[in-house]
C-alpha positions as CSV (number, residue, x, y, z in Angstrom):
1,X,6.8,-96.7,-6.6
2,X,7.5,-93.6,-4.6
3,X,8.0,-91.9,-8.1
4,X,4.5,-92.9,-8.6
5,X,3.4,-91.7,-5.7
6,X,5.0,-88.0,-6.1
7,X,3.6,-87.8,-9.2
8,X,-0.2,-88.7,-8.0
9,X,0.3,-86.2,-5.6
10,X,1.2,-83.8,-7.5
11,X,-1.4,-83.9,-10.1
12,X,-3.9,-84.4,-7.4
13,X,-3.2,-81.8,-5.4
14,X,-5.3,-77.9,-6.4
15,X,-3.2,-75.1,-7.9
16,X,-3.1,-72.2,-5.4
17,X,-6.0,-69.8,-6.1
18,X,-5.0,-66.9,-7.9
19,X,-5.0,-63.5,-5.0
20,X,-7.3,-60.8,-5.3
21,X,-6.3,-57.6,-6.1
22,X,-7.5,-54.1,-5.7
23,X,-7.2,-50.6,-6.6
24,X,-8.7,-47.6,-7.9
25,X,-10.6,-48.1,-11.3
26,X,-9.7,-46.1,-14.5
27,X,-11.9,-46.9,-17.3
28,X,-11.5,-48.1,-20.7
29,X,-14.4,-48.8,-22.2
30,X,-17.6,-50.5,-21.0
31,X,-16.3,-53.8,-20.7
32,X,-12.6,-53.1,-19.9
33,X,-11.0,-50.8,-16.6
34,X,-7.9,-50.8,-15.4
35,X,-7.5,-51.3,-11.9
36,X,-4.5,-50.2,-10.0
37,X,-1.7,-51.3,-12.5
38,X,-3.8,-54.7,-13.4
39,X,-5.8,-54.2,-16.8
40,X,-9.4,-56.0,-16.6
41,X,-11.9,-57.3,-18.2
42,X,-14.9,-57.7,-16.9
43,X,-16.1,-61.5,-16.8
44,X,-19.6,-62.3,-18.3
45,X,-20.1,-58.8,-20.1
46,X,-20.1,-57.8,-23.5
47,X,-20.3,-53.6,-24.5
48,X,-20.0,-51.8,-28.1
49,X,-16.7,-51.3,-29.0
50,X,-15.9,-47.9,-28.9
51,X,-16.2,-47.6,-32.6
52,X,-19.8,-49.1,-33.1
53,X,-22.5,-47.1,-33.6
54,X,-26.4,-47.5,-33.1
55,X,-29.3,-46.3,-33.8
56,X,-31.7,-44.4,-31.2
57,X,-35.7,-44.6,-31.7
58,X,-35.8,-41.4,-32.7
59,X,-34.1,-42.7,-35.5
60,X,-30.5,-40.6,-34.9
61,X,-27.0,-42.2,-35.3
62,X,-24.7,-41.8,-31.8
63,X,-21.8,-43.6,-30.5
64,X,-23.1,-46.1,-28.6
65,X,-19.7,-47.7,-27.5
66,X,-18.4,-44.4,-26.3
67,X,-22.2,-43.3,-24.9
68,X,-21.7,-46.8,-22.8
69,X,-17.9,-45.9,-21.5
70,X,-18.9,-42.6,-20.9
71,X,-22.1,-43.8,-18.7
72,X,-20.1,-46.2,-16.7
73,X,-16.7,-44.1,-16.2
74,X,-19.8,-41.4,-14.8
75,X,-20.4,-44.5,-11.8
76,X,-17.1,-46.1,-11.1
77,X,-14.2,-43.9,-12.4
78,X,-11.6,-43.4,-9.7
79,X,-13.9,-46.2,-6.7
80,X,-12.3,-48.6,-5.5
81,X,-12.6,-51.9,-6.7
82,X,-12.2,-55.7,-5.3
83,X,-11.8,-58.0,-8.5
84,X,-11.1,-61.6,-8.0
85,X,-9.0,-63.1,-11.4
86,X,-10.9,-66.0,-13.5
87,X,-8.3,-66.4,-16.2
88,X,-6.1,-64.3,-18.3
89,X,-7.2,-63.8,-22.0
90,X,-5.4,-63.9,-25.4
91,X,-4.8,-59.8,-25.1
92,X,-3.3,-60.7,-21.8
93,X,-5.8,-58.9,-19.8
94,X,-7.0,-60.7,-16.3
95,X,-10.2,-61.5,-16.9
96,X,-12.2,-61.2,-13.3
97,X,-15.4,-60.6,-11.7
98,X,-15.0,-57.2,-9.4
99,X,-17.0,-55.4,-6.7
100,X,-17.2,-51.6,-5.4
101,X,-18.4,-51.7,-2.0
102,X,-21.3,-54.4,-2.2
103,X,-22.0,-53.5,-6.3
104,X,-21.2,-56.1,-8.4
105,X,-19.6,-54.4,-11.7
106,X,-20.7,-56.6,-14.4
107,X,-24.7,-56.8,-12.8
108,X,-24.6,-53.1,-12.4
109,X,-23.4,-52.6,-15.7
110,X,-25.8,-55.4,-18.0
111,X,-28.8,-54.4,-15.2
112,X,-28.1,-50.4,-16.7
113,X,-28.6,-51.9,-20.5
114,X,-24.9,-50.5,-21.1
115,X,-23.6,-53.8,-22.1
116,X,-24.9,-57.5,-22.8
117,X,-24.4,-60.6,-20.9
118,X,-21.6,-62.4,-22.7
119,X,-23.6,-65.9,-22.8
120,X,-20.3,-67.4,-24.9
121,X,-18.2,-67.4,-21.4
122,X,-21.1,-67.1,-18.4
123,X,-24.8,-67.2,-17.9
124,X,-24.3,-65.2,-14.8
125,X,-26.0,-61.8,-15.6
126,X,-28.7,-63.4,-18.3
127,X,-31.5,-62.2,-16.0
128,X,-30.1,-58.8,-15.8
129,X,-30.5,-58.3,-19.4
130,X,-33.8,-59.8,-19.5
131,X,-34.5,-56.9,-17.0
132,X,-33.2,-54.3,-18.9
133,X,-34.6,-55.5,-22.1
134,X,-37.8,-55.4,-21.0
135,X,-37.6,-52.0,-19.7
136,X,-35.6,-50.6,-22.7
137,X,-32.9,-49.2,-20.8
138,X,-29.9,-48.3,-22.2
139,X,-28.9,-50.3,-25.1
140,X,-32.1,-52.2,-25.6
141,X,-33.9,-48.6,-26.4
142,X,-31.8,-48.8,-29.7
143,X,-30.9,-50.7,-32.6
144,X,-27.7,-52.4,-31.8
145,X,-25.8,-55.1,-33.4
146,X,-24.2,-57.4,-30.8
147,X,-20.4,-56.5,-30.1
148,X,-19.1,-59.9,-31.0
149,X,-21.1,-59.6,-35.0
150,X,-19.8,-55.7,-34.7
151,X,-16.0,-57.3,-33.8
152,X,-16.5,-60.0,-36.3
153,X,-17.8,-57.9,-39.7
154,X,-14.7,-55.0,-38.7
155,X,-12.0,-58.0,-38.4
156,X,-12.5,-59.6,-41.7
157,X,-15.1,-57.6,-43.9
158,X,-16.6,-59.1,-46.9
159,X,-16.7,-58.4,-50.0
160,X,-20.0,-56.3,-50.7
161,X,-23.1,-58.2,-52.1
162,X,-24.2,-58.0,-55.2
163,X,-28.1,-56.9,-55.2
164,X,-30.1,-59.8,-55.1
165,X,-32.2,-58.9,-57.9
166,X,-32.1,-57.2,-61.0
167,X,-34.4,-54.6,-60.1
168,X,-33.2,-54.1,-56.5
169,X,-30.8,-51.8,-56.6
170,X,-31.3,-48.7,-54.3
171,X,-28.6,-48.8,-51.9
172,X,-29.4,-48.7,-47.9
173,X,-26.4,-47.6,-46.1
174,X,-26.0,-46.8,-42.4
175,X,-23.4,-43.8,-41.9
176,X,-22.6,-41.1,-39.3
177,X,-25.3,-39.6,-40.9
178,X,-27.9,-42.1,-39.8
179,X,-29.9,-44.5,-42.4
180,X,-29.6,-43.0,-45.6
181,X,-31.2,-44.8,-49.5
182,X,-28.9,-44.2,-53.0
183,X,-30.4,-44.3,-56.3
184,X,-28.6,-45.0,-59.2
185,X,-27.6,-41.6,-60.8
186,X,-26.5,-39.9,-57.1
187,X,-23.3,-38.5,-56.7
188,X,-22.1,-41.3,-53.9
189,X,-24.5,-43.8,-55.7
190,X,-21.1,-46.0,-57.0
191,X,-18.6,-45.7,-53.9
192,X,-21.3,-46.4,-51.6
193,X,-20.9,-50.6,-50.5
194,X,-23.7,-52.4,-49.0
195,X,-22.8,-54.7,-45.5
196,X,-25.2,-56.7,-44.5
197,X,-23.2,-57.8,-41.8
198,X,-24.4,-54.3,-40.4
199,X,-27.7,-54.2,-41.3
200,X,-27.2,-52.3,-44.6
201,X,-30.0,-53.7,-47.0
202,X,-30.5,-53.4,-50.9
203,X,-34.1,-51.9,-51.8
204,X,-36.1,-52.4,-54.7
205,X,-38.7,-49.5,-54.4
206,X,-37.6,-46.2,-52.7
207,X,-41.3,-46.1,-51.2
208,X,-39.7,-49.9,-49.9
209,X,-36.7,-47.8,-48.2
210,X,-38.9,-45.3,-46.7
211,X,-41.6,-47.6,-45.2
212,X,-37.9,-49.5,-43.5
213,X,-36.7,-46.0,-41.9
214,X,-34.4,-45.1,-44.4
215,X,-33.9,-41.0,-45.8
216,X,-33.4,-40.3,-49.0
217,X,-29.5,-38.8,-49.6
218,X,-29.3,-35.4,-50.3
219,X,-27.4,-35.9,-53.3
């Protein structure tokens, strides 16, 4: 009986809450600082991976995932931050919401457009991208695939597509270069694959690829 009765009080009772920690912030990337000697990741947001680009509406090809970093190490490099832990994740990163003086991190950051409100793990900042959204700052201003479909398509890409008709076989590729058409005959024409996990399309007219935004290449 008095086993039973350790053991009911012990599953009953709460596991101490984790402490919160603080420090001065280095950043990683939009999404990820480190703070003092504690690597975070900011619960409830989601930025482009440092790789990932997008596309602006004057139609020109930049870094967004660095553009991001880069915009929020410009606002909280070297502050001081208060971050209480949530959990720890399968990179073994503390996952945790954190403040600089009364500035929520993860609002400031989604309300700025420089990353998304992760919906798959909190709902918390869903009205802060509806803001931003609406007001096309940041990220909304562009064509951006979301970081998880970026992560996802770079993990495990596919094998390219055929073209889904005979007669639809210009090539749209997105590049460094921005959004660029192949015709059969060009000099890239064959080593060029279509993804249309990001976005790259086949055409069947080049009059098609132009009316979408895309250049001819050069060659």
């Amino acid at each position: 009986m008095l086993r039973l009765c350790a053991l009911f009080v012990l599953l009953c009772t709460p596991l101490a809450a984790a402490q919160d920690f603080s420090g001065p912030i280095r950043v990683i990337d939009a999404d990820t600082i480190d703070v003092g000697t504690t690597r975070v990741r900011l619960h409830g947001i989601d930025a482009p991976e440092m790789d990932q680009t997008c596309l602006t509406g004057q139609n020109t090809v930049i870094e967004c995932g660095r553009w991001a970093t880069d915009q929020v190490r410009a606002r909280f490099q070297n502050r001081l931050a208060r971050c209480t832990p949530i959990e720890t994740d399968q990179y073994g990163r503390t996952v945790a919401r954190c403040v600089v003086g009364d500035v929520d991190m993860g609002r400031e950051i989604v309300s700025l457009g420089l990353a998304f409100a992760y919906r798959r793990y909190s709902t918390a900042y869903v009205l802060d991208e509806k803001g931003a959204a609406v007001n096309d700052r940041g990220l909304h201003a562009m064509r951006v695939q979301s970081p998880a479909q970026f992560r996802a398509s770079g993990a495990a890409p596919a094998p390219a597509p055929q073209a889904p008709a005979q007669d639809c076989v210009i090539k749209g590729n997105i590049s460094k270069n921005g959004y660029i058409y192949h015709v059969p005959g060009q000099e890239f024409y064959t080593r060029t694959r279509i993804d249309t996990a990001r976005g790259e399309r086949w055409f069947c007219t080049a009059a098609e690829a132009r009316a979408a935004g895309w250049r001819p290449a050069r060659r």
